[in-house]
MDTraj code that builds the backbone (N, CA, C; nanometers):
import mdtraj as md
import numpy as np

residues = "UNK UNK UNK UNK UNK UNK UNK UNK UNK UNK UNK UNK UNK UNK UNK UNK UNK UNK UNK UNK UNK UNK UNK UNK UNK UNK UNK UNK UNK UNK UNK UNK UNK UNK UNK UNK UNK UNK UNK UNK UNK UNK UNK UNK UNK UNK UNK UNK UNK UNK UNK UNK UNK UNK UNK UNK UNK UNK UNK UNK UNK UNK UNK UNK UNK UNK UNK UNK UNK UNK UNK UNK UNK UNK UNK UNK UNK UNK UNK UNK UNK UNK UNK UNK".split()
xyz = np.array([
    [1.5301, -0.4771, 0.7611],
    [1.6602, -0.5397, 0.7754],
    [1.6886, -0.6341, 0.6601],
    [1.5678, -0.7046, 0.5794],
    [1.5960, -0.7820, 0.4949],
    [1.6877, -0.7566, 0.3933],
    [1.6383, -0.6129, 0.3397],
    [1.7489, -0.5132, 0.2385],
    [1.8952, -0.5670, 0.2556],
    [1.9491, -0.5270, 0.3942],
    [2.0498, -0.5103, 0.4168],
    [2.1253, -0.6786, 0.3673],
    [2.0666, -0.7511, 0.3756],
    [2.1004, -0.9002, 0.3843],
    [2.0265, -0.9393, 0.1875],
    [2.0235, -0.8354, 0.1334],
    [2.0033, -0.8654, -0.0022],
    [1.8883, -0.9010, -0.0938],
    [1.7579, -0.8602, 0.0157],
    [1.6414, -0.9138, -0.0626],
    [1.5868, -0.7447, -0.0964],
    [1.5056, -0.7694, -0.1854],
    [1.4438, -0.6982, -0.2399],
    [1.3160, -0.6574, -0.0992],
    [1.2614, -0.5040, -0.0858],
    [1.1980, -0.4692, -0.0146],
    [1.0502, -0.3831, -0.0944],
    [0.9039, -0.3883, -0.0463],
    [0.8148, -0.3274, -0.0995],
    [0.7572, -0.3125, 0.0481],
    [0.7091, -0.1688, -0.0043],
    [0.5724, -0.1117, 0.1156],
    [0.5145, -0.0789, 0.0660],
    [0.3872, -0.1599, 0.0584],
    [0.2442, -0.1490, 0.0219],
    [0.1409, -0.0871, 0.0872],
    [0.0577, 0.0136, 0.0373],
    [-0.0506, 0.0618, 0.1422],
    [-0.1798, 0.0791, 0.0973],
    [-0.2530, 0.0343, 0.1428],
    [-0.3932, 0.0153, 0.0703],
    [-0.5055, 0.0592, 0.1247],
    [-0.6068, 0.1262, 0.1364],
    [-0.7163, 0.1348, 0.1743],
    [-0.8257, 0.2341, 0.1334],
    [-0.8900, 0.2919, 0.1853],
    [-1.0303, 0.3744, 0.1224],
    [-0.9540, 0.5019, 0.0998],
    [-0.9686, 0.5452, -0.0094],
    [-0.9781, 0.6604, -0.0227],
    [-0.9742, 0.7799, 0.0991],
    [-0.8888, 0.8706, 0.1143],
    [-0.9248, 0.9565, 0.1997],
    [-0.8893, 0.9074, 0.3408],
    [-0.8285, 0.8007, 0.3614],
    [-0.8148, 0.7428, 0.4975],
    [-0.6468, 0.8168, 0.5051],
    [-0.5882, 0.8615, 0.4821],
    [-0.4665, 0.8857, 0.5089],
    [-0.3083, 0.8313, 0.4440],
    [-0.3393, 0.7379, 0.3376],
    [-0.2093, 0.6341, 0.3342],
    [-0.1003, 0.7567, 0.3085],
    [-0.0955, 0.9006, 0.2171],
    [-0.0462, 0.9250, 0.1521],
    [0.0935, 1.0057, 0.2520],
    [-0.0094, 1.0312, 0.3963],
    [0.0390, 1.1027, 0.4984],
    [0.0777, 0.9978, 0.5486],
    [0.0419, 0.8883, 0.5944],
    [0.0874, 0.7904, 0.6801],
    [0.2858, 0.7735, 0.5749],
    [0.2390, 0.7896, 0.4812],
    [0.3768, 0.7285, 0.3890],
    [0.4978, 0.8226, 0.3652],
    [0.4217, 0.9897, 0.3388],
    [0.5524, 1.1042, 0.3076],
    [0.5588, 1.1317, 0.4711],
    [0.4541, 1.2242, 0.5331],
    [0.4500, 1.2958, 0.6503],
    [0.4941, 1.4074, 0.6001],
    [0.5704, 1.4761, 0.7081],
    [0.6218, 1.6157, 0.7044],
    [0.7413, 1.5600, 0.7364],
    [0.8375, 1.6483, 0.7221],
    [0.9523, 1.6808, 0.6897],
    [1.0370, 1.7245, 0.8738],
    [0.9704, 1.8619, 0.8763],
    [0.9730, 1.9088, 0.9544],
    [0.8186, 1.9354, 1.0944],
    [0.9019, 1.9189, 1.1895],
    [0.9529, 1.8795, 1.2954],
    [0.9785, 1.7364, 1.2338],
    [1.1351, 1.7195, 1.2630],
    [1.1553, 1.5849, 1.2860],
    [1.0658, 1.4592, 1.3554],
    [1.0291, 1.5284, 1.4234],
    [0.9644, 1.4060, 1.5115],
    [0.7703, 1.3521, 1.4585],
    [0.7840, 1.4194, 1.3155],
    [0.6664, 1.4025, 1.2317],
    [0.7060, 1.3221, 1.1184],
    [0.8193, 1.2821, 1.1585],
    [0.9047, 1.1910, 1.0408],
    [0.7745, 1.0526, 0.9905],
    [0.7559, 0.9909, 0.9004],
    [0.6818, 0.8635, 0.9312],
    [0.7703, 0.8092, 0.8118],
    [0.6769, 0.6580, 0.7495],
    [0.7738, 0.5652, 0.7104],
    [0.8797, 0.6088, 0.5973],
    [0.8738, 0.6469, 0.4752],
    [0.9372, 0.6629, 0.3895],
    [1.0862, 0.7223, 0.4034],
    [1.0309, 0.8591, 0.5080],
    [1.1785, 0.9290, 0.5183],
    [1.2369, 0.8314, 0.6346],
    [1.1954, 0.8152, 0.7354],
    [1.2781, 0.7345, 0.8420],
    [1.2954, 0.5587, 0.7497],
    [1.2460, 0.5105, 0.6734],
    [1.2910, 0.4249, 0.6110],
    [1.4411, 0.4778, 0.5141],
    [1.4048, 0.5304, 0.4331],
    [1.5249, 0.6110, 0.3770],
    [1.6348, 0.6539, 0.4573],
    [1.6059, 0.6755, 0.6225],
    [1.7530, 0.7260, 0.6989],
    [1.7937, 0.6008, 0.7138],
    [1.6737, 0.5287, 0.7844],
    [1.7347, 0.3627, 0.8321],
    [1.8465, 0.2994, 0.6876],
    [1.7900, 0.2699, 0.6126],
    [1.8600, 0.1901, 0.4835],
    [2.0302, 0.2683, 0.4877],
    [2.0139, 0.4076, 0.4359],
    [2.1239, 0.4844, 0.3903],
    [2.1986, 0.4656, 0.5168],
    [2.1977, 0.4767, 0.6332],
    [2.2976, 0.4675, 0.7578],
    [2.3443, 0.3449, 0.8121],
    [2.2376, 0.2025, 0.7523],
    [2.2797, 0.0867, 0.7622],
    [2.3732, 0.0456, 0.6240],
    [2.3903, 0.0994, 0.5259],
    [2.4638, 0.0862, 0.4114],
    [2.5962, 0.1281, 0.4398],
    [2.6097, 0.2334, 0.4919],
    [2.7393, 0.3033, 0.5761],
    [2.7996, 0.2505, 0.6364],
    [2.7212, 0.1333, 0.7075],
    [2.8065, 0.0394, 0.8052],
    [2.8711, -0.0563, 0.7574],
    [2.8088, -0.1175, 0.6687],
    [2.8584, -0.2365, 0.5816],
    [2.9990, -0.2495, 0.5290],
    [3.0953, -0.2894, 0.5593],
    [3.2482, -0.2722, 0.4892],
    [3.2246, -0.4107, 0.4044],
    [3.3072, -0.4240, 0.2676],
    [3.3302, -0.4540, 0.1715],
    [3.1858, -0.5456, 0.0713],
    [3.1043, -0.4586, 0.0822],
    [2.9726, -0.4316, 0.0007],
    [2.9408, -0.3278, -0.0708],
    [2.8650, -0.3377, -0.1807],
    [2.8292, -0.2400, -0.2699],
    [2.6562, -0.2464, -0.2195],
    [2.6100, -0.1627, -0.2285],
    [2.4344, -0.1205, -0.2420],
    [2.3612, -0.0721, -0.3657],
    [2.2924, -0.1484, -0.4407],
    [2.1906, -0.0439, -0.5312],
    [2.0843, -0.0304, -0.4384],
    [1.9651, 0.1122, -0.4512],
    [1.9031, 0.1244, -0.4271],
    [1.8417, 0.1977, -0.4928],
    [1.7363, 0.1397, -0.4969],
    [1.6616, 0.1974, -0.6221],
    [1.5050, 0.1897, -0.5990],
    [1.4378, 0.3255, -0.6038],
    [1.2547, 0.3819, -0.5204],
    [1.1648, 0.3806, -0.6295],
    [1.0732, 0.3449, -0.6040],
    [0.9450, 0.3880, -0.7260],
    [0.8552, 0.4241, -0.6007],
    [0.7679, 0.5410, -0.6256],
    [0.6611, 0.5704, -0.5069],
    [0.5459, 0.5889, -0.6504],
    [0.4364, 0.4679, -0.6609],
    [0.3077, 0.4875, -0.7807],
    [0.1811, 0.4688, -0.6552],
    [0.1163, 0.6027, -0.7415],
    [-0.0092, 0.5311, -0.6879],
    [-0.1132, 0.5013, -0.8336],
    [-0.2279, 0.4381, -0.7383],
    [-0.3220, 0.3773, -0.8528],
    [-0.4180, 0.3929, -0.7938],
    [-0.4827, 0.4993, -0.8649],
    [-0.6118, 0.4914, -0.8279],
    [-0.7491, 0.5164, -0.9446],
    [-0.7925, 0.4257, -0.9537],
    [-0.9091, 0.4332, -1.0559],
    [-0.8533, 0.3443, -1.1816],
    [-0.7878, 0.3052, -1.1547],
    [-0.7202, 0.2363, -1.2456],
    [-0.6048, 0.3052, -1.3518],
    [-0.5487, 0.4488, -1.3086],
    [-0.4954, 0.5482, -1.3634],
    [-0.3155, 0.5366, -1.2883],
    [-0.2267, 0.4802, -1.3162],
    [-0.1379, 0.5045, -1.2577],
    [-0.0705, 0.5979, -1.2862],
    [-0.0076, 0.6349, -1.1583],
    [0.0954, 0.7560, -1.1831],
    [0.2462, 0.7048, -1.0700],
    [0.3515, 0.7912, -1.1233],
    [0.4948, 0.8189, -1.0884],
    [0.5099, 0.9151, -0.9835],
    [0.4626, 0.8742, -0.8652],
    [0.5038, 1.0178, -0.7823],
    [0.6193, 1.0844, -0.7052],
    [0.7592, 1.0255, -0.7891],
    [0.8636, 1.0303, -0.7706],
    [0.9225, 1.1298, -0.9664],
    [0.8047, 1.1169, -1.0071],
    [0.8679, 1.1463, -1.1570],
    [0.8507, 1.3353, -1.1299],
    [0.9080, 1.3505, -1.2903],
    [0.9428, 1.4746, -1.3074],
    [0.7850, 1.5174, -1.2869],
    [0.6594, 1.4765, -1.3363],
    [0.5582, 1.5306, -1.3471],
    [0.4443, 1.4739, -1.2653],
    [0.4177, 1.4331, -1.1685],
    [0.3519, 1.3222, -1.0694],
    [0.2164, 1.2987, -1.1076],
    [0.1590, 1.4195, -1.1818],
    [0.0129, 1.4299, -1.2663],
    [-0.0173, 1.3491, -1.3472],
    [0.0970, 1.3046, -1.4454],
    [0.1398, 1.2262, -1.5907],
    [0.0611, 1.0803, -1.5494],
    [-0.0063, 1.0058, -1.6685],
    [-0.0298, 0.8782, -1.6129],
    [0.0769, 0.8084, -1.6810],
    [0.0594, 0.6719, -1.6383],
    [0.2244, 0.5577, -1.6950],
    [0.1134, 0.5003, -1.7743],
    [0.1683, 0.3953, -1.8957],
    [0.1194, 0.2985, -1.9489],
    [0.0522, 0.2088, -1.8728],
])
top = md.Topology()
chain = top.add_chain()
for i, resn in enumerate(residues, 1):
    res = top.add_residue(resn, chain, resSeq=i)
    for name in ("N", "CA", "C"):
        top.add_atom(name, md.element.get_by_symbol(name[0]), res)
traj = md.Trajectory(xyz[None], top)
């Protein structure tokens, strides 16, 4: 809800290797009801923006992970690629 009221928002997920964050964060798609945070975050935001009369919204995603000290863009054209 903070978004909506103008602050900047991050979801952070951290833990061992292999524990799940990556599923806990995309999920599946389909069946809806396998939705988890990212996409049902993404409906929440976009349908609370809709409501808003005489406001503008940027919104703007970075999804990186880091692991090994290797970052990557997993929103970019190439998700393999490392960043600076």
């Amino acid at each position: 809800q903070g978004f909506i009221e103008g602050y900047n928002v991050t979801i952070f997920a951290y833990s061992q290797t292999g524990s799940g964050k990556s599923f806990t964060m995309q999920g599946v798609v389909d069946p809806s009801t396998q939705k988890v945070i990212i996409p049902r975050a993404f409906e929440h935001i976009f349908e609370s923006t809709q409501r808003v009369e005489n406001a503008k919204f940027l919104v703007r995603a970075s999804y990186l992970e880091i692991y090994n000290g290797d970052i990557r863009d997993l929103l970019g054209a190439d998700p393999k690629q490392e960043l600076e």
